[in-house]
C-alpha positions as CSV (number, residue, x, y, z in Angstrom):
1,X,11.2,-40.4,-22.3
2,X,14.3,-41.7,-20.9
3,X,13.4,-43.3,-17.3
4,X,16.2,-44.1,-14.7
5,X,14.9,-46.4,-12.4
6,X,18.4,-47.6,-10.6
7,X,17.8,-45.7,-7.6
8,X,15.0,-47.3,-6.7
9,X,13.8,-48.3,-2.8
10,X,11.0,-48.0,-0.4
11,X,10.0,-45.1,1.3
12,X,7.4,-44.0,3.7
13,X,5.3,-40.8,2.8
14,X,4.8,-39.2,6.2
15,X,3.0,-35.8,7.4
16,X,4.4,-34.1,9.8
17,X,3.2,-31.0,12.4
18,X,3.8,-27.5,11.2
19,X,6.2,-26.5,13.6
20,X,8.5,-29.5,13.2
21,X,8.4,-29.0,9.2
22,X,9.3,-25.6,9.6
23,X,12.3,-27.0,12.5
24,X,13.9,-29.2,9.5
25,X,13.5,-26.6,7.1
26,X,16.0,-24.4,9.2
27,X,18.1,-27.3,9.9
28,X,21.4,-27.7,8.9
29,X,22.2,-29.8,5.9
30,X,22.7,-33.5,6.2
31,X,22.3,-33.4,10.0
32,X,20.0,-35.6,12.2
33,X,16.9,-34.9,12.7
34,X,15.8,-37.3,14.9
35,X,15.7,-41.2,15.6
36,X,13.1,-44.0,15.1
37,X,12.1,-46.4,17.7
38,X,10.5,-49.8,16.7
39,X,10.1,-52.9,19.2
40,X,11.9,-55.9,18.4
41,X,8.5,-57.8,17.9
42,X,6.9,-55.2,16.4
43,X,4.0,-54.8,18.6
44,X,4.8,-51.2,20.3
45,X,4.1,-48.6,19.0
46,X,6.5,-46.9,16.5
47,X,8.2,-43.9,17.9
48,X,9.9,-41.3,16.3
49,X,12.1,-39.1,18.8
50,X,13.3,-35.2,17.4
51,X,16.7,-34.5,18.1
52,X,17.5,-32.8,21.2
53,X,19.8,-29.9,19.3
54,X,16.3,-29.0,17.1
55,X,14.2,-29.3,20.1
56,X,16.3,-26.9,22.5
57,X,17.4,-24.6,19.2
58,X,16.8,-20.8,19.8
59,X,17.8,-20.1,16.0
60,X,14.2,-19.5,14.5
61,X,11.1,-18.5,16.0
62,X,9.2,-21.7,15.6
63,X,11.8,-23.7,17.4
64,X,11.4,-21.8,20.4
65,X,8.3,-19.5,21.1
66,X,9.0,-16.6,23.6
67,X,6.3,-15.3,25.4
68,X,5.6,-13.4,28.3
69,X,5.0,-16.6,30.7
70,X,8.5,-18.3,29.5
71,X,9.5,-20.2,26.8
72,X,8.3,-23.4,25.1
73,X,10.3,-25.8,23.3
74,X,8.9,-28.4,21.2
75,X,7.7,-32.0,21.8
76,X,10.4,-34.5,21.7
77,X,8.5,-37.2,21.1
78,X,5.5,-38.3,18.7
79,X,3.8,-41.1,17.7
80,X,4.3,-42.4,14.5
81,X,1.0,-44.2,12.3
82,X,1.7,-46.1,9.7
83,X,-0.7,-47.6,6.8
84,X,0.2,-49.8,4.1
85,X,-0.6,-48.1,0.8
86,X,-3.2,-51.3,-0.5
87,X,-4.9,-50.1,-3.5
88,X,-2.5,-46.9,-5.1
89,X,0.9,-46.5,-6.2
90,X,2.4,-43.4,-5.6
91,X,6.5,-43.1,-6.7
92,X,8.9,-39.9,-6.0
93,X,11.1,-38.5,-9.3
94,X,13.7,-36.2,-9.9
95,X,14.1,-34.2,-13.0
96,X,17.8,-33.3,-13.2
97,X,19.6,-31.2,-16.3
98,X,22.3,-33.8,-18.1
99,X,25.0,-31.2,-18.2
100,X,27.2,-33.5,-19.8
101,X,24.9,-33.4,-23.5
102,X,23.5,-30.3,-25.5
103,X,20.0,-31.8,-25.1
104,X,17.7,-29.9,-23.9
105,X,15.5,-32.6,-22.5
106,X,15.5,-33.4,-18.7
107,X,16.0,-36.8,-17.5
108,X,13.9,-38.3,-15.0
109,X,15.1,-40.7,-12.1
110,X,12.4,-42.5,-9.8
111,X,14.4,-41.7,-6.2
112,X,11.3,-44.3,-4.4
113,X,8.5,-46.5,-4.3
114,X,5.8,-45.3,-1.6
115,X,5.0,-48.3,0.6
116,X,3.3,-46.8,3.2
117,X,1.6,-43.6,4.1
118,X,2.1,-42.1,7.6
119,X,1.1,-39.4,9.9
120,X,3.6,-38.3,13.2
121,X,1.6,-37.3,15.7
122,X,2.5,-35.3,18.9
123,X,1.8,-37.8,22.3
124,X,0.0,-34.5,24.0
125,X,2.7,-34.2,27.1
126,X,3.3,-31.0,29.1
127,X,5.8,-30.0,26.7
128,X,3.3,-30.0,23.3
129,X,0.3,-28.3,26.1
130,X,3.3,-25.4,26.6
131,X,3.7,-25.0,22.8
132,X,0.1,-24.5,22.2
133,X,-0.5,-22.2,25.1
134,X,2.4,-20.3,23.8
135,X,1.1,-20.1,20.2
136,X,-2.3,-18.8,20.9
137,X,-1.1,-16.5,23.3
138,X,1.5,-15.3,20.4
139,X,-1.7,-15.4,17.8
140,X,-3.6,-13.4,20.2
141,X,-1.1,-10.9,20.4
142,X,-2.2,-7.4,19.3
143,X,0.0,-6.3,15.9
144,X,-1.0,-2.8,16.5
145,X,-0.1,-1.2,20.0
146,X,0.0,2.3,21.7
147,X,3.3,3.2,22.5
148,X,5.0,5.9,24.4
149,X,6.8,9.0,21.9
150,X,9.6,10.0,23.6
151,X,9.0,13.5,21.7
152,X,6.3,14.6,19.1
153,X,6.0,14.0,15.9
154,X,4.8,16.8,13.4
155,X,2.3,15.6,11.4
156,X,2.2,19.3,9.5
157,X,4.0,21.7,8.3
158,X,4.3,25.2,10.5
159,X,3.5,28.2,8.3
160,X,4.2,31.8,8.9
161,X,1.6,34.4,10.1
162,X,1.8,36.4,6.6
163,X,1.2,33.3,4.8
164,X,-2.0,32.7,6.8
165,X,-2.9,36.5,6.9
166,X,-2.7,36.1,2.5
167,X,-4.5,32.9,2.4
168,X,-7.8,34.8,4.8
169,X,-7.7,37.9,2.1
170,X,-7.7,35.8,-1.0
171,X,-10.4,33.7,0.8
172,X,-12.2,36.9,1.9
173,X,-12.1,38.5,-1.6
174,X,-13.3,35.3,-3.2
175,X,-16.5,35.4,-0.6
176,X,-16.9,39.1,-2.0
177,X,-16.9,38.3,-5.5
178,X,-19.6,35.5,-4.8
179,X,-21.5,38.4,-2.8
180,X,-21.7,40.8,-6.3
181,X,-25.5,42.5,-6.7
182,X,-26.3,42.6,-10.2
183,X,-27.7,46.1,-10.7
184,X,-29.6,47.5,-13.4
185,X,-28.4,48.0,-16.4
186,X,-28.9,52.5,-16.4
187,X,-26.9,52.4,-13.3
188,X,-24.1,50.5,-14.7
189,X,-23.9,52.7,-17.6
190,X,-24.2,55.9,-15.5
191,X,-21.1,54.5,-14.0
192,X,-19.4,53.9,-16.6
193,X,-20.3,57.3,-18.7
194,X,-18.8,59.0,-15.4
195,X,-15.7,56.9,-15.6
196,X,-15.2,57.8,-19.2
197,X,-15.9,61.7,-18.9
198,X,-12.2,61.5,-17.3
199,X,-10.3,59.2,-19.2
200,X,-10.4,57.9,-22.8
201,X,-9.2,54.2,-22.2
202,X,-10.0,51.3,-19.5
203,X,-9.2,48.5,-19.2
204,X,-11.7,45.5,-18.0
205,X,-9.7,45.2,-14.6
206,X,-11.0,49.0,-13.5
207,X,-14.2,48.9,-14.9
208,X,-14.9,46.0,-12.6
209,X,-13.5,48.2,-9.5
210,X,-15.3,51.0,-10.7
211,X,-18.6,49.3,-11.4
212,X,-18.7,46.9,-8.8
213,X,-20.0,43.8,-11.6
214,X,-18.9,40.8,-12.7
215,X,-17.3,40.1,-15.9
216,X,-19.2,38.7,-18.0
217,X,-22.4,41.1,-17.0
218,X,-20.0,44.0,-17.4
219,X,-19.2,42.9,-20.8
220,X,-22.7,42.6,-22.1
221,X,-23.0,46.6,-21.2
222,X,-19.3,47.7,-22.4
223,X,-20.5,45.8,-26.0
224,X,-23.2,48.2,-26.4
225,X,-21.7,51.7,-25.5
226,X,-18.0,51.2,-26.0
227,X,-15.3,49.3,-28.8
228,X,-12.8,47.3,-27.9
229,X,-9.3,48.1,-28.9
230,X,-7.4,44.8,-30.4
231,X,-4.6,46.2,-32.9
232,X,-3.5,50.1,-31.3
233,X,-1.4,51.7,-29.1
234,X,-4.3,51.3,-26.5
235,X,-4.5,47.0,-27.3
236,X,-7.1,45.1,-25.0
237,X,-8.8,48.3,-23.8
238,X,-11.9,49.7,-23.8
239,X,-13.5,53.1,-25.5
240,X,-16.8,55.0,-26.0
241,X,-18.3,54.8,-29.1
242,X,-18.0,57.8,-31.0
243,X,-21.7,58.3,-30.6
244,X,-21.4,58.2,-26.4
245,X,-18.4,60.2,-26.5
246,X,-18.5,63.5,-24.1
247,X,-15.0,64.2,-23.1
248,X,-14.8,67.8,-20.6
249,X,-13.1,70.5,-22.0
250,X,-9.6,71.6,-21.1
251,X,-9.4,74.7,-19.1
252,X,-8.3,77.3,-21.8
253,X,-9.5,75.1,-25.0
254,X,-11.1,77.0,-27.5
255,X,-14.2,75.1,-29.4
């Protein structure tokens, strides 16, 4: 693997606070983000200093957190700890895309050396006290709140007095159907012999009306006394069996 190591210097590995992370990720490109301060004699402590136009920027919500008791801006300065990486070796590298050849192989640069590890650290001021008051109040927050309708919302759809007054009668006939008595058997007949004195042909709809039954009951009687009609003029009817069949005489009719 071809290695490019011509870029290579020291850099610091640092960790940073969340909300000043998320401040230089909204940042303009290649613009300050801040300044370091070291003593002369290097026995201060280091300082690192976040430039004012981040600190005082209203453009995201982390830079600025409103809240009902103001706004707080963040901590301008932090401390920053440094420790000398002794006993590990840790390097940054690139992987670019040589556009320039048909290889499909990415080349790898090593952009720095890590020398030491670091940590920035807020110095716990007024102005860092503000930005944690402010973020718990904001965490606190409610997501769901009652509100005020200014007019109200239909949650269903209005339906006409006929279209209740159909849905009660097909409700009330299916209670009735539940409700059937199964009577006995002679009855049922009796009814139907009646039935069939004045007509020749049924059908299974007005022996049900007529008897009063269910179906499948009425069925078991009609396959006894009657036939049903699958192929004539009279299709998916029912008849006496010749042997049941007492039809009343026309006035007039001669035997």
């Amino acid at each position: 693997m071809d290695v490019d190591a011509s870029n290579l210097r020291d850099v610091w590995l640092v960790k940073v606070p969340k909300y000043m992370a998320q401040s230089w990720k909204s940042a303009p490109q290649n613009s300050v983000l801040g300044k370091l301060q070291v003593s002369k004699d290097n026995s201060g402590p280091v300082k690192f200093v976040i430039d004012p136009k981040l600190t005082s920027s209203t453009s995201t919500s982390t830079a600025k957190t409103s809240t009902s008791a103001g706004s707080a801006e963040l901590p301008s300065e932090h401390l920053l700890k440094l420790t000398p990486l002794a006993h590990q070796r840790m390097v940054i590298l690139a992987q670019n895309r040589d556009a320039s050849t048909t290889s499909s192989t990415d080349k790898i640069t090593v952009e720095g050396d890590v020398r030491f590890r670091g940590e920035l650290r807020p110095k716990g001021d007024l102005s860092y006290m503000n930005l944690k008051t402010s973020t718990i109040k904001l965490a606190a927050k409610p997501t769901r709140v009652t509100q005020i309708l200014d007019k109200a919302v239909t949650s269903y759809k209005p339906r006409s007095a006929n279209h209740l007054a159909l849905e009660a009668e097909q409700r009330r006939k299916k209670e009735e159907a539940k409700k059937v008595v199964r009577e006995d058997k002679e009855i049922v007949q009796g009814r139907l012999f009646s039935a069939f004195e004045k007509q020749q042909y049924y059908n299974i709809k007005d022996l049900v009306r007529i008897t009063n039954q269910s179906i499948p009951y009425l069925k078991e009687i009609l396959k006894e006394i009657c036939n049903y009609c699958s192929k004539s003029t009279h299709k998916n009817m029912w008849e006496l069996k010749p042997e049941y069949r007492h039809y009343k005489s026309a006035p007039g009719s001669k035997k």
